[in-house]
Biopython code that builds the backbone (N, CA, C, O; Angstrom):
import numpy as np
from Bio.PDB.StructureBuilder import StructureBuilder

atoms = [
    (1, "UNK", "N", (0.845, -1.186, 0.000)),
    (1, "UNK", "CA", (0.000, 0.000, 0.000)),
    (1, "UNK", "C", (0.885, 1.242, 0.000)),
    (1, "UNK", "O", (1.196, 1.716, 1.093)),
    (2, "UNK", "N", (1.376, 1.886, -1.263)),
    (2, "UNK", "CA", (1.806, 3.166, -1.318)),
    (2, "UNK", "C", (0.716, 4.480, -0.742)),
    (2, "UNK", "O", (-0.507, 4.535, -0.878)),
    (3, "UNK", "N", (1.714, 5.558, -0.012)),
    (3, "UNK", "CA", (0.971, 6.241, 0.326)),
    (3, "UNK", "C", (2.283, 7.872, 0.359)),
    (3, "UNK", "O", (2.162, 9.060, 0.659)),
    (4, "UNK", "N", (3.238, 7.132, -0.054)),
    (4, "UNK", "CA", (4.259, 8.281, -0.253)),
    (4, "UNK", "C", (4.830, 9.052, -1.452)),
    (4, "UNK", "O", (5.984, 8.792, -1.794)),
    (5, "UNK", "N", (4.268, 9.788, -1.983)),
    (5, "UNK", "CA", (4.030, 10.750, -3.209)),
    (5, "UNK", "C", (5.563, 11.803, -3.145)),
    (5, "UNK", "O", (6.089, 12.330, -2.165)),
    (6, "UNK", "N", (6.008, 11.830, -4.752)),
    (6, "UNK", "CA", (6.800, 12.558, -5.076)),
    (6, "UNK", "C", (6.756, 13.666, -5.760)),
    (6, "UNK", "O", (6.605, 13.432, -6.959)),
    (7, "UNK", "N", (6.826, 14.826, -5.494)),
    (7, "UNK", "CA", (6.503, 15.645, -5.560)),
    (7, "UNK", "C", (7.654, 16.750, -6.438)),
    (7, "UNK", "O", (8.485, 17.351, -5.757)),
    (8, "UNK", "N", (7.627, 16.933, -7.814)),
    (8, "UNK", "CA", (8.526, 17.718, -8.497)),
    (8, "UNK", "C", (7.971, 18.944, -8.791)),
    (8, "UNK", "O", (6.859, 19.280, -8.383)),
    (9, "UNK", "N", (8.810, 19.750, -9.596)),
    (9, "UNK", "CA", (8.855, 21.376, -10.066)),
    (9, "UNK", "C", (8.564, 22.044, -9.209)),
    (9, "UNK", "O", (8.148, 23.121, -9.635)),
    (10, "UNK", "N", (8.559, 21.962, -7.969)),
    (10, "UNK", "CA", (8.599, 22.936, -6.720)),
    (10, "UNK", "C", (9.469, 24.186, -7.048)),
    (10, "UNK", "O", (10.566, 24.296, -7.596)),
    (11, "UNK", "N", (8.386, 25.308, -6.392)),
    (11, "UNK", "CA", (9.346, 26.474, -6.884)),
    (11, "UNK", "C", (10.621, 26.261, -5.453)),
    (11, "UNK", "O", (10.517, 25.256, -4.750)),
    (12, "UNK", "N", (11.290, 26.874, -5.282)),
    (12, "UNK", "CA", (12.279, 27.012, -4.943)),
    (12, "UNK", "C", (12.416, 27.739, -3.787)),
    (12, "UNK", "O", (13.374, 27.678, -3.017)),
    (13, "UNK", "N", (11.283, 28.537, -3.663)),
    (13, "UNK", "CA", (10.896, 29.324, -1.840)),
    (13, "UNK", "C", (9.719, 28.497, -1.098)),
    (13, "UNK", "O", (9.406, 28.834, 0.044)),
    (14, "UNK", "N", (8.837, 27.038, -1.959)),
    (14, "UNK", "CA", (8.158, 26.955, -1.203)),
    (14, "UNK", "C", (8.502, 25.884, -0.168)),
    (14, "UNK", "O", (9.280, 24.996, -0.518)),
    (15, "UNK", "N", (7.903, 25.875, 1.317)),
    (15, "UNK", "CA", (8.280, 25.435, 2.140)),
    (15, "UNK", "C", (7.736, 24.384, 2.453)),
    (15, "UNK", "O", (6.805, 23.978, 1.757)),
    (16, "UNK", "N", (8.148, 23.687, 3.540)),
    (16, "UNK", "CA", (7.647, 22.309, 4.252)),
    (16, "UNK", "C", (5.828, 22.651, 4.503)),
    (16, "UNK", "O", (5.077, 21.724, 4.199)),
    (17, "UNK", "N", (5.192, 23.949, 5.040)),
    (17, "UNK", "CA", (4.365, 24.686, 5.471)),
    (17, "UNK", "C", (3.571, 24.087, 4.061)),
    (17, "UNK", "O", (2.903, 23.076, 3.843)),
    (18, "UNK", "N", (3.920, 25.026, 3.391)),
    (18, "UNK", "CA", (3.187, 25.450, 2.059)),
    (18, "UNK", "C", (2.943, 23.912, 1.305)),
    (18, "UNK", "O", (1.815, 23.556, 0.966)),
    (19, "UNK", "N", (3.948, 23.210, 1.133)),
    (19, "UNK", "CA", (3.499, 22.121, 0.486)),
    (19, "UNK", "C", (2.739, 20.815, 1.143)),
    (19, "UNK", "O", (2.408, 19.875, 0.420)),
    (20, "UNK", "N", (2.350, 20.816, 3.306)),
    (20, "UNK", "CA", (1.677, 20.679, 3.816)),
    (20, "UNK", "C", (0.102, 20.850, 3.273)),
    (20, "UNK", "O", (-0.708, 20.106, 2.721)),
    (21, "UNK", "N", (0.115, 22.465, 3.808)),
    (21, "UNK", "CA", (-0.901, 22.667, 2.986)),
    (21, "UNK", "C", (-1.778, 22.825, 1.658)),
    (21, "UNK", "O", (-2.944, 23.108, 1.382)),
    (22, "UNK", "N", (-0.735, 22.531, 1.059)),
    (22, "UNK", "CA", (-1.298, 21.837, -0.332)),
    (22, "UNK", "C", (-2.111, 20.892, -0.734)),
    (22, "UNK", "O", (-3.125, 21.046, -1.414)),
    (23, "UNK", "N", (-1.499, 19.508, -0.152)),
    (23, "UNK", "CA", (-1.646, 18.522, -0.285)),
    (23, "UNK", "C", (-3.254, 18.110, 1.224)),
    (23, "UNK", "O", (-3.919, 17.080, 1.118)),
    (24, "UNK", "N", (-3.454, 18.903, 2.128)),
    (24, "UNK", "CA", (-3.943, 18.990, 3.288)),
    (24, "UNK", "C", (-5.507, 18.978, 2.756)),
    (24, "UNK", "O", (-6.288, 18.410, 3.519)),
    (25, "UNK", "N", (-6.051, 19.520, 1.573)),
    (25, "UNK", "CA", (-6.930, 19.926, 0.931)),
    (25, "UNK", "C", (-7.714, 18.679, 0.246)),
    (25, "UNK", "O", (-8.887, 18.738, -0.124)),
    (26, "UNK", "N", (-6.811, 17.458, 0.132)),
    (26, "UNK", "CA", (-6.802, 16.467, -0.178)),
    (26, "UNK", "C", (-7.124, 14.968, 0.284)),
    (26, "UNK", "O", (-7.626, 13.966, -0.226)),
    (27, "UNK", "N", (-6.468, 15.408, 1.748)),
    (27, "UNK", "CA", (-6.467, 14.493, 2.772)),
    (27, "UNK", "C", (-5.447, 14.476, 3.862)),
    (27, "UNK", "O", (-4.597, 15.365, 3.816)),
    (28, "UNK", "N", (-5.383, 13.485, 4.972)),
    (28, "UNK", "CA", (-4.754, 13.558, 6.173)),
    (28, "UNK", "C", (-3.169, 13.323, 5.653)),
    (28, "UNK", "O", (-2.702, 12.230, 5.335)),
    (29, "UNK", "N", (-2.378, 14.744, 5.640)),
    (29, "UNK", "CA", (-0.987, 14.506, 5.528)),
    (29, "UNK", "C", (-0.325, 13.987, 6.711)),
    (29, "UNK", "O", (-0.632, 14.296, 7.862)),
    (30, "UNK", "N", (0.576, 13.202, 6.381)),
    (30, "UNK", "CA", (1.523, 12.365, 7.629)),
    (30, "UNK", "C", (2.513, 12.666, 7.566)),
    (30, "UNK", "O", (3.234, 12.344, 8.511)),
    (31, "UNK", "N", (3.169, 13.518, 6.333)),
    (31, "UNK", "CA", (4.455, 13.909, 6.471)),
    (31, "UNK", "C", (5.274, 14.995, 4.872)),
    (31, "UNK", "O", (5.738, 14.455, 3.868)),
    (32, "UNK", "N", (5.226, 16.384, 5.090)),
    (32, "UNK", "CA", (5.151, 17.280, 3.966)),
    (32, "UNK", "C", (6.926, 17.825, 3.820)),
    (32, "UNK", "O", (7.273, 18.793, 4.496)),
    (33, "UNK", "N", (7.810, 17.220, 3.032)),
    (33, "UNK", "CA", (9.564, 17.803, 3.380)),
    (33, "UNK", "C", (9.877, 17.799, 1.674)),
    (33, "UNK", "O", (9.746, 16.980, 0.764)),
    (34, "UNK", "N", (10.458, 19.472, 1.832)),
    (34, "UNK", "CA", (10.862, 19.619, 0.274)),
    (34, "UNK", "C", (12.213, 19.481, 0.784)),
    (34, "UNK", "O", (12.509, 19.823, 1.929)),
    (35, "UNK", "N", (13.125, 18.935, -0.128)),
    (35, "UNK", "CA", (14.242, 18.243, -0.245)),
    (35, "UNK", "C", (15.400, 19.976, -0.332)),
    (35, "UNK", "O", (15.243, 20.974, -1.035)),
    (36, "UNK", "N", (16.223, 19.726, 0.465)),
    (36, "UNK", "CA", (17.374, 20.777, 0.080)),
    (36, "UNK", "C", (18.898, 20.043, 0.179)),
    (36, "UNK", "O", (19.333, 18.935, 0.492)),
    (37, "UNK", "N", (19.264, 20.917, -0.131)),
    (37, "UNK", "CA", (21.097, 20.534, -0.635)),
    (37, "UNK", "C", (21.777, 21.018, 1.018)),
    (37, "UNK", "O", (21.586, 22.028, 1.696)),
    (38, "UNK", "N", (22.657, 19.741, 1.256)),
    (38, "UNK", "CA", (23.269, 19.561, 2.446)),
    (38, "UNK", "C", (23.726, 20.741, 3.112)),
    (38, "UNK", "O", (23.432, 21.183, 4.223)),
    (39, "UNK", "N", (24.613, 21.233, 2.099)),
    (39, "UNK", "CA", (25.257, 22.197, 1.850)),
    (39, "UNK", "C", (25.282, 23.768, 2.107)),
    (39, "UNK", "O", (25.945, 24.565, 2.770)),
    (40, "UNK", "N", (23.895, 23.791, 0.976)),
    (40, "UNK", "CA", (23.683, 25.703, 1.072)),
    (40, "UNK", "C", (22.285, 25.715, 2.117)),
    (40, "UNK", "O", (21.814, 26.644, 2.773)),
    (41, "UNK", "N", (21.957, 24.660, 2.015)),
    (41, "UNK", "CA", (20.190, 24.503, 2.524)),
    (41, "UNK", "C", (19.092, 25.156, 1.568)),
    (41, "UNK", "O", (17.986, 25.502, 1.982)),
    (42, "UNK", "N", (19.499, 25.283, 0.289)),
    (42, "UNK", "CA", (18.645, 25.926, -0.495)),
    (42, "UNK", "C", (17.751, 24.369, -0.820)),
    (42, "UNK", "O", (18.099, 23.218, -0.559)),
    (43, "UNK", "N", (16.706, 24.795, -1.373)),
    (43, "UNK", "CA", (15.240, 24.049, -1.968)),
    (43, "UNK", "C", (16.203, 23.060, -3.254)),
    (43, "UNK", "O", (17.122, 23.574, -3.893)),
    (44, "UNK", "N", (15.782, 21.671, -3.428)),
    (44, "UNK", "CA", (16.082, 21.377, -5.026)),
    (44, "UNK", "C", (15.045, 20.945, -5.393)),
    (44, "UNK", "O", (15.179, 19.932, -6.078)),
    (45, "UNK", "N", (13.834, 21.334, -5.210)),
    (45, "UNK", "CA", (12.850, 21.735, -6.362)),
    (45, "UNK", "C", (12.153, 20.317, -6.469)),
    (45, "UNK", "O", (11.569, 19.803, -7.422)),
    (46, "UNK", "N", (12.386, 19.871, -5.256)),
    (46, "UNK", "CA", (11.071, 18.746, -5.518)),
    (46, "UNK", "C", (11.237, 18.354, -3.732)),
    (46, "UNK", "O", (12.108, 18.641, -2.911)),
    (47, "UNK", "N", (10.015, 17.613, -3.643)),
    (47, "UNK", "CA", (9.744, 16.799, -1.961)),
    (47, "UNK", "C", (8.834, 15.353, -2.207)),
    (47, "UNK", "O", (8.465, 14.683, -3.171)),
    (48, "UNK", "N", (8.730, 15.318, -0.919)),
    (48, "UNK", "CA", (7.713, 13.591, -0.609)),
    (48, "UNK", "C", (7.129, 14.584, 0.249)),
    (48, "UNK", "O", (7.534, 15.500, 0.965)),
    (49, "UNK", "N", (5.425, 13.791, -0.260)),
    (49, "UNK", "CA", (4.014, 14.229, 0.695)),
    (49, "UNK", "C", (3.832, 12.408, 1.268)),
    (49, "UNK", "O", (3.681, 11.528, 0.420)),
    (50, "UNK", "N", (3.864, 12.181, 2.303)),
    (50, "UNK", "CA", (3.341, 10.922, 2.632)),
    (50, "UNK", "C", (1.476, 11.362, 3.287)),
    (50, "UNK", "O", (0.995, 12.176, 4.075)),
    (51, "UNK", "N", (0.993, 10.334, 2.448)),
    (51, "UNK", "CA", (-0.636, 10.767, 2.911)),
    (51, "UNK", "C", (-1.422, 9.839, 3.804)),
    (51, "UNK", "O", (-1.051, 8.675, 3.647)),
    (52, "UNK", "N", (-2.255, 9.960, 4.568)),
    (52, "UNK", "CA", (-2.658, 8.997, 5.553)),
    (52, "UNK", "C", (-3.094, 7.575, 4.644)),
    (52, "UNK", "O", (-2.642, 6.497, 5.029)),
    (53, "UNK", "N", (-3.969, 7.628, 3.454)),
    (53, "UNK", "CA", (-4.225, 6.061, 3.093)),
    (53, "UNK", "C", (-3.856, 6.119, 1.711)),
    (53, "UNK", "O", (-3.551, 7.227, 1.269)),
    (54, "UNK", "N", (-3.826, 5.074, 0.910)),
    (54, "UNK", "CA", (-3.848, 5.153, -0.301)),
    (54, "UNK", "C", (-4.630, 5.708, -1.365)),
    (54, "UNK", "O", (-4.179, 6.237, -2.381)),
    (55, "UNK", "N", (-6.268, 5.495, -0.952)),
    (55, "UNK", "CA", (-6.826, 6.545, -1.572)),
    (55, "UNK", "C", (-6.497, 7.895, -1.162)),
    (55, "UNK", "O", (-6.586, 8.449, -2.258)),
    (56, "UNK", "N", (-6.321, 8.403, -0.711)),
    (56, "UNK", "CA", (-6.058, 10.041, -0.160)),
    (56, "UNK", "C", (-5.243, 10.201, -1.052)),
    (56, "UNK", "O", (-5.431, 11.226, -1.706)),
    (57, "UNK", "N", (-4.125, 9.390, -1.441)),
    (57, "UNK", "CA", (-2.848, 9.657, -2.190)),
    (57, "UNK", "C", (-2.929, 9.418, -3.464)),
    (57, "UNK", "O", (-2.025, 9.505, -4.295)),
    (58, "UNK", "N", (-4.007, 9.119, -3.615)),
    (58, "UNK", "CA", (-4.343, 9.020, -5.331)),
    (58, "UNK", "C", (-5.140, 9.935, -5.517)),
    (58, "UNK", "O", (-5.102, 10.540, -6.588)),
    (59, "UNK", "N", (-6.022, 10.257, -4.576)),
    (59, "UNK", "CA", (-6.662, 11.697, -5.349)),
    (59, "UNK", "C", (-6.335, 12.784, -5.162)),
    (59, "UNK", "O", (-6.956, 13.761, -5.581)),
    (60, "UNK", "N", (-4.860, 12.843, -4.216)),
    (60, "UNK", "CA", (-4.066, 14.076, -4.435)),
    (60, "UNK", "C", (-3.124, 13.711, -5.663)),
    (60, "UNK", "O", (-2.406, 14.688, -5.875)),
    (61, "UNK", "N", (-2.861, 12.721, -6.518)),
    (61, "UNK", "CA", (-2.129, 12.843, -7.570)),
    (61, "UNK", "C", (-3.204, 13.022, -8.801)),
    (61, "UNK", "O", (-2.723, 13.255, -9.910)),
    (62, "UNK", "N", (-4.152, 12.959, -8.713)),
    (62, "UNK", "CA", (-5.517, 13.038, -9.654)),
    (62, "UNK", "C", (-5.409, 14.845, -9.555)),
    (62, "UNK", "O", (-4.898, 15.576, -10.404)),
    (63, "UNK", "N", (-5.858, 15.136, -8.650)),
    (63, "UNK", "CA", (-6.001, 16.483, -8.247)),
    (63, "UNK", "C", (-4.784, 17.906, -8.626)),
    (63, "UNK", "O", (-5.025, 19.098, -8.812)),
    (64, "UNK", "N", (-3.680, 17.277, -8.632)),
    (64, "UNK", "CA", (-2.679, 17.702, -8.362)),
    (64, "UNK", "C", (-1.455, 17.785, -9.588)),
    (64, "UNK", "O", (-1.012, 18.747, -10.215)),
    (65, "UNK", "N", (-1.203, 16.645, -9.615)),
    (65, "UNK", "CA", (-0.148, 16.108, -10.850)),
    (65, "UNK", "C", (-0.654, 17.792, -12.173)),
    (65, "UNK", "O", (-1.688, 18.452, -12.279)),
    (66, "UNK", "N", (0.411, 17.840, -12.745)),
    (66, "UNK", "CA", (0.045, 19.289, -13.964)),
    (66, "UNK", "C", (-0.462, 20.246, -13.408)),
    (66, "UNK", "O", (-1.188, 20.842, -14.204)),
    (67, "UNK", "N", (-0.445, 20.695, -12.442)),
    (67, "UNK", "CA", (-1.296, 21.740, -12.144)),
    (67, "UNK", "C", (-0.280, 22.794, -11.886)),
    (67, "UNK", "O", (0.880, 22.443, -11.670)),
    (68, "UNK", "N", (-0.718, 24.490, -11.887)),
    (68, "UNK", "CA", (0.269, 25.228, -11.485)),
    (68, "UNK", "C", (0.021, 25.531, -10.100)),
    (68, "UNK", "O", (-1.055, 25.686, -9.523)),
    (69, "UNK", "N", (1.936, 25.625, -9.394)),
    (69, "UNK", "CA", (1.685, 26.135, -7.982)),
    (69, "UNK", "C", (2.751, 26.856, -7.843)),
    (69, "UNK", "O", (3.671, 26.341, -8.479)),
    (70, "UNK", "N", (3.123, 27.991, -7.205)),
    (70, "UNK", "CA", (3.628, 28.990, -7.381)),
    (70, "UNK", "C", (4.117, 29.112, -8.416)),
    (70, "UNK", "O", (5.335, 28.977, -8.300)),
    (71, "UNK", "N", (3.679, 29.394, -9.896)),
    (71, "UNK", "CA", (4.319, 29.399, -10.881)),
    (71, "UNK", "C", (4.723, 28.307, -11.877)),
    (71, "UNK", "O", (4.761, 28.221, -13.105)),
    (72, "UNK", "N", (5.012, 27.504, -10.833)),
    (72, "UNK", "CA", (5.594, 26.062, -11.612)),
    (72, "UNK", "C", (4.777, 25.192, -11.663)),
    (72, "UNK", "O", (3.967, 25.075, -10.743)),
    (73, "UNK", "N", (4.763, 24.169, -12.975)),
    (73, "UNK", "CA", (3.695, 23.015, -12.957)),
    (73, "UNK", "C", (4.519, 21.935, -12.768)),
    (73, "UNK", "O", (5.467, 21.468, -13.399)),
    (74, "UNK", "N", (3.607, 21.468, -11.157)),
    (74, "UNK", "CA", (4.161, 20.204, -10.439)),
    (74, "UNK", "C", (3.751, 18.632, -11.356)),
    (74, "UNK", "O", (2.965, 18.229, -12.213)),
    (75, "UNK", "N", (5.142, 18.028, -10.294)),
    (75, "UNK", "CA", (4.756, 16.255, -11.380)),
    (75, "UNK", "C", (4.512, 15.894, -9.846)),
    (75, "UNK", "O", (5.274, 16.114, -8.905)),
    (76, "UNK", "N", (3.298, 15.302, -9.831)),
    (76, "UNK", "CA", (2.738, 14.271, -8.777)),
    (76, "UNK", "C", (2.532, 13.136, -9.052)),
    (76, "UNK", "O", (1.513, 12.830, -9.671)),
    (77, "UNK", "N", (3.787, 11.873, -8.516)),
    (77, "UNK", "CA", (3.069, 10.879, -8.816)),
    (77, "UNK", "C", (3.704, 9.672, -7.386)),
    (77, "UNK", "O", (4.082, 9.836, -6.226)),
    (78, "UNK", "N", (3.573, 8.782, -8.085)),
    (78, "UNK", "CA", (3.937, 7.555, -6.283)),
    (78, "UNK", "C", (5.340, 7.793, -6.389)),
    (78, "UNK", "O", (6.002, 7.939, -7.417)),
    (79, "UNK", "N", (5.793, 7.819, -4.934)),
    (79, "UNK", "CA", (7.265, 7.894, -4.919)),
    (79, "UNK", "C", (7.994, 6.552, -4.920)),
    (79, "UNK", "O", (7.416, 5.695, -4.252)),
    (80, "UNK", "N", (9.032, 6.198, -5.463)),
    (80, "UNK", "CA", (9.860, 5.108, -5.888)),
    (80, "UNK", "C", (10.592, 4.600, -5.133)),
    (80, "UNK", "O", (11.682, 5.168, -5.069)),
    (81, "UNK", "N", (10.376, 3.077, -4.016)),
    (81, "UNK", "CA", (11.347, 3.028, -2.876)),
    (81, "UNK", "C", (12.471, 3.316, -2.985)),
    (81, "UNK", "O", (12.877, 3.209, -4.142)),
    (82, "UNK", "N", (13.497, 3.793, -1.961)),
    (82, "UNK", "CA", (14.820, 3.934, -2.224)),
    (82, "UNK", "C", (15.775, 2.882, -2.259)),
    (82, "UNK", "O", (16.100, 2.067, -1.396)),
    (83, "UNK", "N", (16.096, 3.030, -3.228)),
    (83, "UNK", "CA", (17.232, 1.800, -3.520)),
    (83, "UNK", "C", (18.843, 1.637, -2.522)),
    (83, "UNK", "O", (19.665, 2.544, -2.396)),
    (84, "UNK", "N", (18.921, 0.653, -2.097)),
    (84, "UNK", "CA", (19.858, 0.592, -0.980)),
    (84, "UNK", "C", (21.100, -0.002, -2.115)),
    (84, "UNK", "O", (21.064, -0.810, -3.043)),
    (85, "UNK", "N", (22.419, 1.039, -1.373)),
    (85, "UNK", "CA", (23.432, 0.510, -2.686)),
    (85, "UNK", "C", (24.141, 1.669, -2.652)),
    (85, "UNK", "O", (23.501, 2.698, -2.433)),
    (86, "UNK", "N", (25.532, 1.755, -2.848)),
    (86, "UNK", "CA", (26.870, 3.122, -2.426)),
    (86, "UNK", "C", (26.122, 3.748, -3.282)),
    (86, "UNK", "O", (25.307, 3.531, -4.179)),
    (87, "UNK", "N", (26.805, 4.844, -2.568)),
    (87, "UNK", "CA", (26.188, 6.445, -2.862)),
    (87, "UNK", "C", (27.334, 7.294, -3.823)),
    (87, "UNK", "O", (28.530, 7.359, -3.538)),
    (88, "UNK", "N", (26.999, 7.628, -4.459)),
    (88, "UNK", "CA", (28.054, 8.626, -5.669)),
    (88, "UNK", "C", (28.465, 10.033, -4.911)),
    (88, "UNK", "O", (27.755, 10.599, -4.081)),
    (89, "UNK", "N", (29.633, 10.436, -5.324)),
    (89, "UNK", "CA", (29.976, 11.645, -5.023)),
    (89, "UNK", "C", (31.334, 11.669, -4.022)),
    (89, "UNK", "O", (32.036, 12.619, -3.675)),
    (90, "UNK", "N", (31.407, 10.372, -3.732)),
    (90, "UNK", "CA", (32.856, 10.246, -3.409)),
    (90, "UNK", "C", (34.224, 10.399, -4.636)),
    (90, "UNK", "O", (34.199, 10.422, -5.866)),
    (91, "UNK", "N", (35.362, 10.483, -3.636)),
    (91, "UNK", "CA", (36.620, 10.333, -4.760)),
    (91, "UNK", "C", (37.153, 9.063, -4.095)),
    (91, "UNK", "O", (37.181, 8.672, -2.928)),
    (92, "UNK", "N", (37.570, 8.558, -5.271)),
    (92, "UNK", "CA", (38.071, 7.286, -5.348)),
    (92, "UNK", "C", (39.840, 7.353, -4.974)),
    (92, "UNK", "O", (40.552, 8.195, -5.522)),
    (93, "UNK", "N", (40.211, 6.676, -4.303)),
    (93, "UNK", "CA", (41.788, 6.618, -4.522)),
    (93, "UNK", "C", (42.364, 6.702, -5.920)),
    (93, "UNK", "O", (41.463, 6.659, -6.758)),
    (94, "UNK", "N", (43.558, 6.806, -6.432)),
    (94, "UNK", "CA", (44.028, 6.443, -7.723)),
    (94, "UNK", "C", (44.913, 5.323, -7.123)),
    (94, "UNK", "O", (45.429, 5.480, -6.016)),
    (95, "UNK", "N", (45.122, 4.000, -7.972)),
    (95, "UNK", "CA", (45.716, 2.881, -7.731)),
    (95, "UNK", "C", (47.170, 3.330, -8.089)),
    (95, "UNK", "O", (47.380, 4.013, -9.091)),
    (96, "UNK", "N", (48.298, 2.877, -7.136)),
    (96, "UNK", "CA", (49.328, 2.963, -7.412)),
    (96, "UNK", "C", (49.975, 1.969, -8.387)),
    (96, "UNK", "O", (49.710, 0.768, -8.441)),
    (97, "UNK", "N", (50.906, 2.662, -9.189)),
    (97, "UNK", "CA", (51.246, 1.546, -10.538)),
    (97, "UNK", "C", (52.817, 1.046, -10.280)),
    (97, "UNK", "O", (53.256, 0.657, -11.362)),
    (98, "UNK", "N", (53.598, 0.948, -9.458)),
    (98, "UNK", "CA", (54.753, 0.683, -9.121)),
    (98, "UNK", "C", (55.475, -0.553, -9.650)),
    (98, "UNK", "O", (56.629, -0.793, -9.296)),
]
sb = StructureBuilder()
sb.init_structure("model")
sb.init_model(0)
sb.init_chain("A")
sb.init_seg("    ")
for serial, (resi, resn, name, xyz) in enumerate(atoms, 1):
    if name == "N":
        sb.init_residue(resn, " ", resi, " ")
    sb.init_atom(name, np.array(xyz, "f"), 0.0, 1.0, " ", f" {name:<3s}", serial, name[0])
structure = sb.get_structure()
């Protein structure tokens, strides 16, 4: 039973708040976090809405998916478990050739 929705084209100021209440209109949110970079803490333009049941979470992607919100037209659809498995963005040693 999916109930955790991915949430793209987020503008870039909107908040945990705002995309709460978005999705709130819809049904019982359980959990509203737009994704930011470790780093600067700026927005990268997409989040996960987890919704109380499965229907709730389909008729916020019915409702929702193409639509404009601050400007930008969001992609709503089921979010994709996360795949367990090394993570990119490391540096690798260089092998010594001796």
């Amino acid at each position: 039973m999916q109930k955790k929705l991915y949430v793209g084209g987020l503008s870039y100021s909107v908040t945990d708040e705002q995309l709460r209440s978005l999705f709130a209109a819809h049904g019982t949110v359980e959990s509203a976090n737009v994704v930011r970079d470790k780093s600067s803490d700026s927005s990268r333009g997409f989040g996960f809405v987890e919704m109380s049941t499965q229907e709730e979470a389909e008729k916020a992607i019915a409702a929702l998916n193409n639509t404009q919100f601050e400007g930008r037209s969001l992609n709503v659809n089921l979010a994709k478990p996360r795949e367990d498995g090394p993570r990119g963005g490391g540096r690798s040693r260089p092998q010594n050739r001796w």
